[in-house]
KEKE-3310 file (N, C-alpha, C; in steps of 0.2 Angstrom, whole numbers, plus 5000, padded with zeros to 4 digits):
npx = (5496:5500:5514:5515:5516:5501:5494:5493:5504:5515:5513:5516:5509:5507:5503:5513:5503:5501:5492:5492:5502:5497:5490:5476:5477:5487:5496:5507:5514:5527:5536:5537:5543:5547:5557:5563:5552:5551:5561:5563:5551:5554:5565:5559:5552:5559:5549:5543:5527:5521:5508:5503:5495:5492:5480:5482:5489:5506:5510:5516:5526:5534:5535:5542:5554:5561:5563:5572:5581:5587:5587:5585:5584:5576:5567:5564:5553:5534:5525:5513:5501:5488:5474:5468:5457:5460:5457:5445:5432:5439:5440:5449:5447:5451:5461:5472:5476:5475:5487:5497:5496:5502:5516:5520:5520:5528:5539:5541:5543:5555:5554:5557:5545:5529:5520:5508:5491:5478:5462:5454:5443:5432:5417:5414:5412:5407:5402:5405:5418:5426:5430:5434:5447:5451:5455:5465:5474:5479:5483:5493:5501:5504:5515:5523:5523:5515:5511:5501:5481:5468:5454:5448:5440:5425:5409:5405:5397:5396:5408:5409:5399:5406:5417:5412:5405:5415:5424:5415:5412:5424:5431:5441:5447:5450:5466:5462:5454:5453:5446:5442:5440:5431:5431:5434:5434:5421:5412:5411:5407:5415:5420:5407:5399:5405:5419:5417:5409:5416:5428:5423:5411:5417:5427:5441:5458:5465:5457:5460:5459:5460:5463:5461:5458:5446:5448:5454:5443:5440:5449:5456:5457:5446:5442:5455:5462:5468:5476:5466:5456:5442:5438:5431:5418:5410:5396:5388:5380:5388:5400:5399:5398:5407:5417:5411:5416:5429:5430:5423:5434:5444:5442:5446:5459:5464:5469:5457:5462:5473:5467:5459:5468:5474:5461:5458:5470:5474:5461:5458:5468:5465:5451:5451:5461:5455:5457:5469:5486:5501:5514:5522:5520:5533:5545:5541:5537:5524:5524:5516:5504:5489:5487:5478:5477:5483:5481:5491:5492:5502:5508:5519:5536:5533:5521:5523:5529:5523:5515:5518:5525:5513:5508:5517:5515:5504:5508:5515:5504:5497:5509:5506:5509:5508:5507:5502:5491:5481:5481:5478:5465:5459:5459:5450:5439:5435:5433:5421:5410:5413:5404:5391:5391:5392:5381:5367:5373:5384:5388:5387:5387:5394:5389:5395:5397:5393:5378:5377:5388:5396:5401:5417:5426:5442:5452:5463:5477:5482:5490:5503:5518:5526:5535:5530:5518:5519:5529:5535:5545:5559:5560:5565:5577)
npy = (5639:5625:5616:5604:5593:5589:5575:5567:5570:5563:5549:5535:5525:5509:5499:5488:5476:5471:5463:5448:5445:5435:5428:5424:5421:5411:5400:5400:5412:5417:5410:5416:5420:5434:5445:5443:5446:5460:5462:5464:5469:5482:5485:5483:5498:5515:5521:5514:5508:5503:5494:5493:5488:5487:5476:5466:5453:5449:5455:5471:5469:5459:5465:5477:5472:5466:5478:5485:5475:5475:5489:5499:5517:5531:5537:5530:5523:5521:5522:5515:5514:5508:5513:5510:5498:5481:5468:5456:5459:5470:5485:5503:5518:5528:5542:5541:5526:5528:5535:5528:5516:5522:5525:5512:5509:5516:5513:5499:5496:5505:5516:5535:5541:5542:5538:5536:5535:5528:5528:5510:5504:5508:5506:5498:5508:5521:5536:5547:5544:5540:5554:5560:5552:5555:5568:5570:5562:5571:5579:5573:5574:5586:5585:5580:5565:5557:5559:5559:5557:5547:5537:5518:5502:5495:5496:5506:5518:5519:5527:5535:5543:5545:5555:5563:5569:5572:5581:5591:5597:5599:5606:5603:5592:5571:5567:5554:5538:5521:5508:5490:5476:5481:5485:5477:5464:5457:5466:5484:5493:5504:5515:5516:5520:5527:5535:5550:5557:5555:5563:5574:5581:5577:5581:5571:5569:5557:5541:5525:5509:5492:5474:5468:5452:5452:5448:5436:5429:5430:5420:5403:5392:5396:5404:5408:5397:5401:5398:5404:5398:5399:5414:5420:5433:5431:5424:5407:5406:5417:5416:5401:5408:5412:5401:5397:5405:5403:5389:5394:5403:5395:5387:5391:5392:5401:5408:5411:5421:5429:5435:5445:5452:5459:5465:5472:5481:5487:5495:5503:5510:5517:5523:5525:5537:5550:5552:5547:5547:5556:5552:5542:5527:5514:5524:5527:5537:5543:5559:5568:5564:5558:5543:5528:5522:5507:5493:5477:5461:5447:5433:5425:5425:5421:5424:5438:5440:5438:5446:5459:5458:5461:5469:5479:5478:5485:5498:5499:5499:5508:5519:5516:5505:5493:5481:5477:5484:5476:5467:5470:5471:5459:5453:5460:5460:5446:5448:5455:5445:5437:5443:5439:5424:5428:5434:5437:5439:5449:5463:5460:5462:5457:5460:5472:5478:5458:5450:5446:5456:5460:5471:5469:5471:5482:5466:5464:5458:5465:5474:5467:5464:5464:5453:5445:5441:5435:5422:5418:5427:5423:5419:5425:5432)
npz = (5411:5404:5394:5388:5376:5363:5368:5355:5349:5354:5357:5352:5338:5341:5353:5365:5373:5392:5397:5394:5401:5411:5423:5421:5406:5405:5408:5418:5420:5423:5421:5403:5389:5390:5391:5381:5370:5372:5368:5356:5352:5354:5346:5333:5329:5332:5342:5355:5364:5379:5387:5403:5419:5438:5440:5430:5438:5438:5430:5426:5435:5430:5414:5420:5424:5414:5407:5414:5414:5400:5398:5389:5381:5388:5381:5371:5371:5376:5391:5399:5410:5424:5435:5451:5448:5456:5460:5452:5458:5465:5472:5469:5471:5479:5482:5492:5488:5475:5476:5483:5471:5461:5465:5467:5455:5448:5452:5450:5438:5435:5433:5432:5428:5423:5406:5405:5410:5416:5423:5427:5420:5422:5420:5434:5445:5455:5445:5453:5461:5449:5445:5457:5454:5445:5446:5454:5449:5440:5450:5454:5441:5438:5449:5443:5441:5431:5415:5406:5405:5408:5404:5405:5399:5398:5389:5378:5375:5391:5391:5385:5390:5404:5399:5393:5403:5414:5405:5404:5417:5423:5413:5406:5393:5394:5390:5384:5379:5381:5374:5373:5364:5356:5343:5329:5321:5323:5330:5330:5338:5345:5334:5328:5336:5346:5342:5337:5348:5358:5351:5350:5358:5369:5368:5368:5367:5362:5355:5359:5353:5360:5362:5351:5347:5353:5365:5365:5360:5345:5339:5333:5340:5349:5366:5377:5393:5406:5422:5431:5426:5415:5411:5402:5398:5388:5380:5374:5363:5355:5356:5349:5337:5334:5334:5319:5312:5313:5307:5294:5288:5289:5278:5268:5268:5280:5296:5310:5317:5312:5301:5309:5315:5306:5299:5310:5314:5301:5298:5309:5310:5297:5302:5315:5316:5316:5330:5332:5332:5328:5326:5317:5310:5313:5311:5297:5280:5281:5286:5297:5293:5303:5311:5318:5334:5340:5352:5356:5360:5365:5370:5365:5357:5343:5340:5342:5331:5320:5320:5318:5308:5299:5303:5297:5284:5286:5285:5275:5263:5267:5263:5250:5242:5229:5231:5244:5248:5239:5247:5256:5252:5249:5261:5268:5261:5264:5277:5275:5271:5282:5292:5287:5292:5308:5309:5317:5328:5325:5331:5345:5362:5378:5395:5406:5420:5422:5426:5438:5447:5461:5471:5479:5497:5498:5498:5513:5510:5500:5504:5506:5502:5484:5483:5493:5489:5477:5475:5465:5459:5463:5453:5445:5446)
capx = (5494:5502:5516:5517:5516:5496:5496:5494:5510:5519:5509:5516:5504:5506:5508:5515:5498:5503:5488:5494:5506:5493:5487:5471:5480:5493:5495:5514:5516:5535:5542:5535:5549:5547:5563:5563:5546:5550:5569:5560:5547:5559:5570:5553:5554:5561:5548:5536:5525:5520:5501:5501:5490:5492:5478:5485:5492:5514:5512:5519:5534:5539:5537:5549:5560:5565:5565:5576:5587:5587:5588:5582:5585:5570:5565:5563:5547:5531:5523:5503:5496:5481:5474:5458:5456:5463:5455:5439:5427:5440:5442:5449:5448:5453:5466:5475:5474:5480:5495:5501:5497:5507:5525:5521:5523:5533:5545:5542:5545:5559:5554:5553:5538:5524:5519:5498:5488:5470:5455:5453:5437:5426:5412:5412:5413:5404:5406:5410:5423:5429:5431:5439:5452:5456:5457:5470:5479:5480:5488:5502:5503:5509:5520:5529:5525:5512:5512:5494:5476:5464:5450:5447:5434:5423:5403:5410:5391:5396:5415:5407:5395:5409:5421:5409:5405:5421:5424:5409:5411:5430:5431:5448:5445:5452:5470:5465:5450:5453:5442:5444:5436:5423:5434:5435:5429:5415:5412:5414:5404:5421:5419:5400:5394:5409:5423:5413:5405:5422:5431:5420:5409:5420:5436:5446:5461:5466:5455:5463:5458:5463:5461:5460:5455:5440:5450:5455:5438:5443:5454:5455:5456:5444:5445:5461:5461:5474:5477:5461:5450:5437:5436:5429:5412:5406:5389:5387:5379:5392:5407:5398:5397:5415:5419:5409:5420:5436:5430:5424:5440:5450:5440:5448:5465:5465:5469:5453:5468:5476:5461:5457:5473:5474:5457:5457:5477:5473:5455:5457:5474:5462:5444:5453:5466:5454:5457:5476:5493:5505:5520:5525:5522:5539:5549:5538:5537:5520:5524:5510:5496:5487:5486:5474:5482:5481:5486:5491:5493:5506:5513:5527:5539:5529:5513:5523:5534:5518:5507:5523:5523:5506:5509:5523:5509:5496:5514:5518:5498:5496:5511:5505:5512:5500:5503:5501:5485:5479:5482:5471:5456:5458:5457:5442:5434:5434:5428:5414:5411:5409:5396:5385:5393:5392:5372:5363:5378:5386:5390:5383:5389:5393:5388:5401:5400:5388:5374:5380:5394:5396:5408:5420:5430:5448:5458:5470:5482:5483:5495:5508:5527:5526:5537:5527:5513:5523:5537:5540:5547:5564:5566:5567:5583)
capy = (5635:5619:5620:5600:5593:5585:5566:5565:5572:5560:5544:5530:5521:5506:5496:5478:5477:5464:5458:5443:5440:5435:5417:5423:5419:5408:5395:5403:5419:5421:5407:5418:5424:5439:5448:5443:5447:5466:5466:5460:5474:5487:5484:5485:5504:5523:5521:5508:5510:5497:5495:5487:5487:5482:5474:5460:5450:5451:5460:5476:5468:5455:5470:5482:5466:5467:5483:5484:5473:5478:5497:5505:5525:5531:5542:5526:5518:5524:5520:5516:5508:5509:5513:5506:5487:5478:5463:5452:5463:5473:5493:5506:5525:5534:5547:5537:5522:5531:5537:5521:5512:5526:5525:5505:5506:5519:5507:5492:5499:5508:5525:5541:5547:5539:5544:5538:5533:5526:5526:5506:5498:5513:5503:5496:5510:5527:5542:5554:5539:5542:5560:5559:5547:5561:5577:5565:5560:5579:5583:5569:5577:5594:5584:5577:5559:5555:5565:5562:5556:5543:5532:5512:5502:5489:5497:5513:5520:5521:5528:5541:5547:5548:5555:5570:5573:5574:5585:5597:5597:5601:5612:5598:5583:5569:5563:5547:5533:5515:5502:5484:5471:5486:5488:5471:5459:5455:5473:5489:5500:5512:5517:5517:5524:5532:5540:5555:5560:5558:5567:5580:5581:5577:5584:5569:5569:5550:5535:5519:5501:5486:5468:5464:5449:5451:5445:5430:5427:5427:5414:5395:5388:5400:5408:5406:5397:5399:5396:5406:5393:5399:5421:5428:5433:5431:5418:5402:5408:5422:5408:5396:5409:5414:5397:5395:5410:5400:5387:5397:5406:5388:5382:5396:5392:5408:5408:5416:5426:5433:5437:5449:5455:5463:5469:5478:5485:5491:5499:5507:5515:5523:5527:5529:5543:5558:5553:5546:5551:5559:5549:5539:5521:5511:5527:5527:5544:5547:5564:5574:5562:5554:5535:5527:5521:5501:5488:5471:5458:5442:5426:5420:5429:5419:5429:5446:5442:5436:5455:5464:5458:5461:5478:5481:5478:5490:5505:5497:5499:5519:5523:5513:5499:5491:5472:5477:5487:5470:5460:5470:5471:5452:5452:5466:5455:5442:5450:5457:5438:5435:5448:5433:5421:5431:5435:5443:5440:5457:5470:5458:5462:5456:5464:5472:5472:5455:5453:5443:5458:5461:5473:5467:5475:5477:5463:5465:5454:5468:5477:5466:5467:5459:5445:5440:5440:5432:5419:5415:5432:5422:5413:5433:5435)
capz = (5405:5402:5388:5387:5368:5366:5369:5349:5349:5357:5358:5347:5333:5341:5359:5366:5378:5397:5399:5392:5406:5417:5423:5417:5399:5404:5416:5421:5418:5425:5413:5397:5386:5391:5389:5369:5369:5374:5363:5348:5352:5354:5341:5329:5328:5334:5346:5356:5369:5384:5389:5407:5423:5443:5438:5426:5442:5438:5422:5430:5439:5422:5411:5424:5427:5407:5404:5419:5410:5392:5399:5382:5382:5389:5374:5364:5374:5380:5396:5401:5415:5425:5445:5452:5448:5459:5458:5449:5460:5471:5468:5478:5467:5484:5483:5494:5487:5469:5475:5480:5470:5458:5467:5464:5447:5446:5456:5450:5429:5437:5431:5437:5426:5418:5403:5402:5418:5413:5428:5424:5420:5424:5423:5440:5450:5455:5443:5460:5458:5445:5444:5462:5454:5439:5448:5458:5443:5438:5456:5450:5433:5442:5453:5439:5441:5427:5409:5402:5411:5403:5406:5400:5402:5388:5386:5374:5377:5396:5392:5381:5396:5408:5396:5392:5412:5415:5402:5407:5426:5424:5407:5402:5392:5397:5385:5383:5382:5379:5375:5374:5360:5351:5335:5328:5315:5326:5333:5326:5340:5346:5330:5326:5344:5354:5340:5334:5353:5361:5351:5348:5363:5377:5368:5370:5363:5360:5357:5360:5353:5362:5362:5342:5347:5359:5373:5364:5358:5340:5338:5330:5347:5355:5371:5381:5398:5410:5429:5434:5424:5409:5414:5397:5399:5381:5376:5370:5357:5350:5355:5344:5328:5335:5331:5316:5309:5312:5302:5287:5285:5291:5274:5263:5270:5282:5303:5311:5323:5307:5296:5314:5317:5298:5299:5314:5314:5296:5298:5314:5307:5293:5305:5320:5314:5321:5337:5333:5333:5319:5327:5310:5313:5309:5306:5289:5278:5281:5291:5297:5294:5309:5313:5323:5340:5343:5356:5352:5364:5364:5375:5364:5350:5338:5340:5340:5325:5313:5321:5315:5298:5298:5305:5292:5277:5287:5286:5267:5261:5269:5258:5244:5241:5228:5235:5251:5244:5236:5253:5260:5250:5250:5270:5270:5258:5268:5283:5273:5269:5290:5293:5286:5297:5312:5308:5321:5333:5325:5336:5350:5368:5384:5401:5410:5424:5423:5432:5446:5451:5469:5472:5487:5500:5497:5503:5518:5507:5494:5507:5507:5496:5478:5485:5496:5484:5470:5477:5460:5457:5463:5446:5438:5449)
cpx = (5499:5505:5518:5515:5506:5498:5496:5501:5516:5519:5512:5509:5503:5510:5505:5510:5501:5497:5488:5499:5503:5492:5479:5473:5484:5494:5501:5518:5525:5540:5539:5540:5547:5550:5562:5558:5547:5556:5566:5555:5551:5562:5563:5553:5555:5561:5542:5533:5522:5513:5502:5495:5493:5487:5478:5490:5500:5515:5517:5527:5539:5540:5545:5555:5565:5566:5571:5584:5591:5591:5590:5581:5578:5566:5563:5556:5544:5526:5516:5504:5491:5481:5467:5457:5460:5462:5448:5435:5432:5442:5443:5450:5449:5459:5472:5480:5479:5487:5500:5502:5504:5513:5524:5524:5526:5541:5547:5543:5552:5561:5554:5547:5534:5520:5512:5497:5482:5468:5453:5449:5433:5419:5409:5412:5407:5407:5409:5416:5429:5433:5436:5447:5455:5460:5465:5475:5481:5483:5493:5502:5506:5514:5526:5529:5521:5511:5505:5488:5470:5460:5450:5442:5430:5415:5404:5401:5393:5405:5414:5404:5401:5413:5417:5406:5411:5423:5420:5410:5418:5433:5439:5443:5451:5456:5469:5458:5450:5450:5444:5437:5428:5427:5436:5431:5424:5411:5415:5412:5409:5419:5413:5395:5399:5414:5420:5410:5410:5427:5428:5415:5411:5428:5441:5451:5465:5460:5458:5460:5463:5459:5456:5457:5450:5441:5452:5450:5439:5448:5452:5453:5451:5447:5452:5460:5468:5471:5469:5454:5446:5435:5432:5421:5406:5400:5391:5388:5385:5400:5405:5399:5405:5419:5416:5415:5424:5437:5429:5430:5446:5448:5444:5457:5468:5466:5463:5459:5468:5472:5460:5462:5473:5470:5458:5463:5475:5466:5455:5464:5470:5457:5446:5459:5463:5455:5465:5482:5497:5513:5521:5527:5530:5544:5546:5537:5530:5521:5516:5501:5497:5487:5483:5478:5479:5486:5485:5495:5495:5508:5518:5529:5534:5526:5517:5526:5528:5515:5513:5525:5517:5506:5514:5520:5504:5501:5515:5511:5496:5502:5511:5507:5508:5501:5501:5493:5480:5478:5478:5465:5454:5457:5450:5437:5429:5430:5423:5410:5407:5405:5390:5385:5390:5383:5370:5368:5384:5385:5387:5389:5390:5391:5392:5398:5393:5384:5377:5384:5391:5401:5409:5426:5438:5453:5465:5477:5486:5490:5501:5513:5523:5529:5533:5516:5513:5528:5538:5544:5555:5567:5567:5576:5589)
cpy = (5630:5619:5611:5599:5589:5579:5563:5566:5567:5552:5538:5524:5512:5503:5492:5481:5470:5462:5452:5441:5441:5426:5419:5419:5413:5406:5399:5405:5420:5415:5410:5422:5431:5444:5449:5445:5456:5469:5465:5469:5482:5489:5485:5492:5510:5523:5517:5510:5501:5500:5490:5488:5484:5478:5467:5455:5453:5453:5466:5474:5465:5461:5476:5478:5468:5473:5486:5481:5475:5486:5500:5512:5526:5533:5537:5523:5524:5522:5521:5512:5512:5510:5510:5500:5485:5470:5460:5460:5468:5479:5498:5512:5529:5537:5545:5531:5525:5531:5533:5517:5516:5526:5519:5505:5510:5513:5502:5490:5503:5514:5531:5544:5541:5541:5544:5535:5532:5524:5518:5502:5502:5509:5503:5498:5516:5532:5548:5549:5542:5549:5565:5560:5553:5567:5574:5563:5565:5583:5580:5571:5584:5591:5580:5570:5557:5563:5567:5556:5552:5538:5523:5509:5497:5494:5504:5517:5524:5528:5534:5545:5549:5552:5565:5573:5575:5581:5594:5600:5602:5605:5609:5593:5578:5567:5559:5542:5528:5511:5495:5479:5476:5487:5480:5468:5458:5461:5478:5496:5504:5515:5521:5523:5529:5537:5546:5559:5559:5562:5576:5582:5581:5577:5579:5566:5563:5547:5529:5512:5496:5480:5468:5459:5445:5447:5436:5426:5426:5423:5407:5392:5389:5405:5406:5404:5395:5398:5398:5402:5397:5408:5423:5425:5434:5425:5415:5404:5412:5418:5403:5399:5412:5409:5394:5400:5407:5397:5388:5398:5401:5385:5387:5398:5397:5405:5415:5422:5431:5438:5444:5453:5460:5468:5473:5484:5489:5495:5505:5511:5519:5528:5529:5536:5549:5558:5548:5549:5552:5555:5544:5532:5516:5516:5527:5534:5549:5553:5567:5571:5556:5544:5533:5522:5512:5497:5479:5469:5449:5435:5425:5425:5426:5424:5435:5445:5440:5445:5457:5464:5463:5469:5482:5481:5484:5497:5505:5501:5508:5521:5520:5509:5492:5483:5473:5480:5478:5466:5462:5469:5464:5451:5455:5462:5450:5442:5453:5449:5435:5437:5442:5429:5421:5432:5439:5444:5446:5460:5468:5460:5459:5461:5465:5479:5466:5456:5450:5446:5459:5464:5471:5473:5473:5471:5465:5465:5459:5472:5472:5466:5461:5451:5440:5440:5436:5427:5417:5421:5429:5419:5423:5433:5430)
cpz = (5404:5396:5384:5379:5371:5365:5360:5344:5348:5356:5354:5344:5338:5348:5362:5376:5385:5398:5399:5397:5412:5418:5421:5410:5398:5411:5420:5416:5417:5419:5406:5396:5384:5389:5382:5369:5367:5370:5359:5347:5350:5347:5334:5325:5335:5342:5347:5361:5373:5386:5396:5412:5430:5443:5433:5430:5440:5432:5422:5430:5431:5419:5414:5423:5418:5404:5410:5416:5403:5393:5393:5385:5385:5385:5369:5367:5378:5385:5399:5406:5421:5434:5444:5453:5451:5459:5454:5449:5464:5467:5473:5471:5472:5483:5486:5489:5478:5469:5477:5478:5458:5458:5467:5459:5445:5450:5450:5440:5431:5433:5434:5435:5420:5414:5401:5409:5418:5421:5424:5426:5425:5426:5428:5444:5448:5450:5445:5460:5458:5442:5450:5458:5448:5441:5453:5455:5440:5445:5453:5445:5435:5445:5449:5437:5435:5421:5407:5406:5404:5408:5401:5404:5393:5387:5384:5375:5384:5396:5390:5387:5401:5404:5396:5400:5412:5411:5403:5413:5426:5419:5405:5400:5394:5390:5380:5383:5378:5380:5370:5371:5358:5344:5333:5323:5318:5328:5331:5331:5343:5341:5328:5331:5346:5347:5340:5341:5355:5358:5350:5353:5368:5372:5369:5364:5357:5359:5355:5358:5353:5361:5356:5342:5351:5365:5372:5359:5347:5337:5336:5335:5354:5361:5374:5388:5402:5417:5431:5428:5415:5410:5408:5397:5394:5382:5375:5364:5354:5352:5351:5336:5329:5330:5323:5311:5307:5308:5295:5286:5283:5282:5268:5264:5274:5293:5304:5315:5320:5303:5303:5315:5312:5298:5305:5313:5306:5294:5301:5315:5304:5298:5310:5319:5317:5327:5338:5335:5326:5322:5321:5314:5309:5307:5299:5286:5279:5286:5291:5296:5300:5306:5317:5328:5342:5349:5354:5359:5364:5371:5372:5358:5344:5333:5337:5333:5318:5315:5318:5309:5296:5299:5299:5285:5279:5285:5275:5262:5261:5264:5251:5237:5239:5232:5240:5250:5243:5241:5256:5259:5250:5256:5270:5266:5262:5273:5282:5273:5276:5292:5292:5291:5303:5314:5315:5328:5331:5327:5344:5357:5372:5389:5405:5413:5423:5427:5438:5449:5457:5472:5480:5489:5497:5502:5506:5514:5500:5497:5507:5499:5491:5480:5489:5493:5479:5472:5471:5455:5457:5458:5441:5441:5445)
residu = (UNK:UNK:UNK:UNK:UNK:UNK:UNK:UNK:UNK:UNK:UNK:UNK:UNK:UNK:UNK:UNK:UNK:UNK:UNK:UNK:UNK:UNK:UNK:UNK:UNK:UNK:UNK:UNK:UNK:UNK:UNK:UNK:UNK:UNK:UNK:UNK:UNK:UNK:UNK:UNK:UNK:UNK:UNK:UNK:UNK:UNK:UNK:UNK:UNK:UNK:UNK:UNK:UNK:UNK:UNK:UNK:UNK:UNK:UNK:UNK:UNK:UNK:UNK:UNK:UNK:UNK:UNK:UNK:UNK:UNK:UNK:UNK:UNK:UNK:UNK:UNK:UNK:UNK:UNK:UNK:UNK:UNK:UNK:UNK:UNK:UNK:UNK:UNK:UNK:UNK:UNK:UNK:UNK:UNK:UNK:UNK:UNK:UNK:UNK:UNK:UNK:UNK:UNK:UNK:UNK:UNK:UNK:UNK:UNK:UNK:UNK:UNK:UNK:UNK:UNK:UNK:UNK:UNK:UNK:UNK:UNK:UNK:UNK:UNK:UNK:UNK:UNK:UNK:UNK:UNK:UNK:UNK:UNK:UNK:UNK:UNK:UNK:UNK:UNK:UNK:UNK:UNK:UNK:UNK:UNK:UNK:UNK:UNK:UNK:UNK:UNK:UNK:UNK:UNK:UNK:UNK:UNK:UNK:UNK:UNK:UNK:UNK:UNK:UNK:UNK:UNK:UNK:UNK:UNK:UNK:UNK:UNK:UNK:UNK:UNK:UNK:UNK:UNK:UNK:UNK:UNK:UNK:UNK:UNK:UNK:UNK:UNK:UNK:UNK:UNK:UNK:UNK:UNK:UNK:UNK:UNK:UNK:UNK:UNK:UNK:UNK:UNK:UNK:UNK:UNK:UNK:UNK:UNK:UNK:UNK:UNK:UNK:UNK:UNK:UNK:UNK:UNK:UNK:UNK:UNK:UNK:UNK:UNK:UNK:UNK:UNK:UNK:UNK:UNK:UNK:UNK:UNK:UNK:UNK:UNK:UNK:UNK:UNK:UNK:UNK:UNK:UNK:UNK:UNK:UNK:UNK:UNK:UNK:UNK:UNK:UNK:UNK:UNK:UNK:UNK:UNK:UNK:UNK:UNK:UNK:UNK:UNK:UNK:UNK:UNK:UNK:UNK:UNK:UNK:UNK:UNK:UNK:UNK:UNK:UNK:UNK:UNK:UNK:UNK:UNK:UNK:UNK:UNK:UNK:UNK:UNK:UNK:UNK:UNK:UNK:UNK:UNK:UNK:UNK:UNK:UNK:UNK:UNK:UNK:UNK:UNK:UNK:UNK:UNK:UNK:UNK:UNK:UNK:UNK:UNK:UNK:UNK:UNK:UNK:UNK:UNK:UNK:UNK:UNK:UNK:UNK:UNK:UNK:UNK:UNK:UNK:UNK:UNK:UNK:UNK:UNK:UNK:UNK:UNK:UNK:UNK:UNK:UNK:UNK:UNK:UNK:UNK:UNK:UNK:UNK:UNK:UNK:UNK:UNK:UNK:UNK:UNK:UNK:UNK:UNK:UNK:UNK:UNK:UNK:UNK:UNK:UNK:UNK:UNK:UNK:UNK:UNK:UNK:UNK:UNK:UNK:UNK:UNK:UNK:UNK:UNK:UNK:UNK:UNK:UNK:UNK)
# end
């Protein structure tokens, strides 16, 4: 019997997601002040954790590169990343294919042990797949290299179905299931669909909400495009009431980003808590009560240093700190306020994977060393 703590144990309230240091996001990724980005994080509180991915092109290697330099106790940061995705369309879930791509990031983080390991972006694959890929990540959790075992992935409908196979098939639940742009001003369905049958039907111990801001989609400025051109796979239609948002709240002196950040970071603190962590966000007194587990994703100190505020009102409000109290009900207000806005575009989805997928072989090119994948790895040196 396994005497390890559970994942709600350990897990910290809150963590600095790398998707953003991608050229999906960002034209050039390897000049993003990276380093400050991760001291600034650090230094935030006791304990932080890191959300990355081989998937997020040199998310991986930056992220390692600075926590490489920094060299934070290990005890103070905790560490997630992902197998599977490789690329758009490319996916390899073989046993093989796992385990190296497992001593990768153990390398290239310069760890010996990883503390979450998410099957990534379930969707797009088989669930003999997927169940492969767990029973695989549960060898490496004996062998010492990964701590706790999760899935991620965006239709919380599909997340919940494999969640409760797995569970049934293999008499464990799985740690860990993180989905991305469902708990948001715009979208609420983690919540509405998935909380309640993952934690209770397929036993899982964690649920994770990521991407607060639907992959950038709620933002002043819209979606985000970097080097790989226009990728988010949202509508006209719900990018026009996206944008019609920004304008409302723009008219009541509000950024749509902030008005989103606030609401999700302090909701899915309160609704997410049965499926949280009791790790005490910020060192704060709440001992013993949960907190609902979010990921928040940055490019510039800026960014992090306004969510952290922002996150220091959601710590200040739970122990009842009446302005912080008051600031929220003025935000929740407001977000009640967009529901109008938004109109029949609430709780609206995309299709993932679209219809046009076609999964592809993996490329040859995946086998070669980071540097010669990256030659601009040399401005880290």
């Amino acid at each position: 019997m396994s005497t390890r703590p559970a994942l709600s144990q350990v897990l910290p309230p809150l963590l600095l997601g790398s998707a953003t240091f991608n050229s999906q996001y960002n034209k050039s990724p390897f000049t993003l002040p990276i380093t400050s980005i991760i001291q600034h994080f650090l230094a935030s509180s006791p304990k932080v954790g890191f959300d990355t991915s081989p998937y997020y092109g040199p998310a991986e290697i930056l992220l390692g590169h600075s926590l490489k330099h920094l060299s934070p106790p290990r005890d103070t940061y905790f560490l997630a990343t992902k197998i599977g995705r490789i690329g758009g369309s490319e996916f390899d879930y073989s046993p093989e294919w796992i385990r190296r791509s497992i001593n990768r990031s153990l390398e290239r983080l310069g760890v010996e042990r990883l503390d979450l390991v998410y099957c990534h972006d379930v969707e797009f694959v088989g669930f003999d797949e997927v169940l492969v890929a767990v029973r695989t990540l549960r060898e490496l959790r004996s062998e010492g290299k990964i701590g706790y075992i999760g899935i991620s992935g965006y239709p919380v409908d599909l997340l919940v179905e494999i969640a409760e196979k797995v569970y049934n098939l293999t008499g464990e639940g799985l740690d860990a299931v993180m989905s991305y742009s469902n708990y948001t001003i715009q979208n609420t369905r983690l919540a509405s669909s998935g909380l309640q049958r993952l934690t209770r039907d397929a036993k899982v111990e964690c649920v994770i909400n990521a991407s607060l801001l639907g992959m950038g989609l709620l933002r002043t400025q819209g979606v985000p495009v970097g080097d790989m051109g226009d990728f988010h796979p949202s509508s006209d239609g719900l990018r026009k009431v996206c944008n019609d948002a920004a304008a409302f709240v723009s008219g009541k002196g509000k950024k749509l980003e902030e008005v989103a950040y606030r609401w999700a970071l302090e909701n899915w603190a309160d609704e997410g808590d049965v499926a949280g962590t009791v790790v005490t966000p910020g060192g704060s007194s709440n001992e013993g009560r949960k907190v609902g587990v979010s990921v928040i994703g940055v490019s510039y100190l800026e960014e992090l240093e306004s969510i952290s505020k922002t996150w220091e009102d959601v710590v200040k409000a739970r122990e009842g700190d009446e302005r912080a109290v008051e600031r929220r009900k003025e935000n929740d207000d407001l977000v009640e306020e967009l529901k109008g806005v938004f109109g029949e575009w609430y709780d609206d989805v995309w299709g993932s994977p679209g219809e046009n997928y076609i999964r592809e072989e993996v490329k040859p090119e995946r086998l070669l060393s980071d540097e010669e994948i990256w030659p601009e790895m040399k401005l880290l040196k």
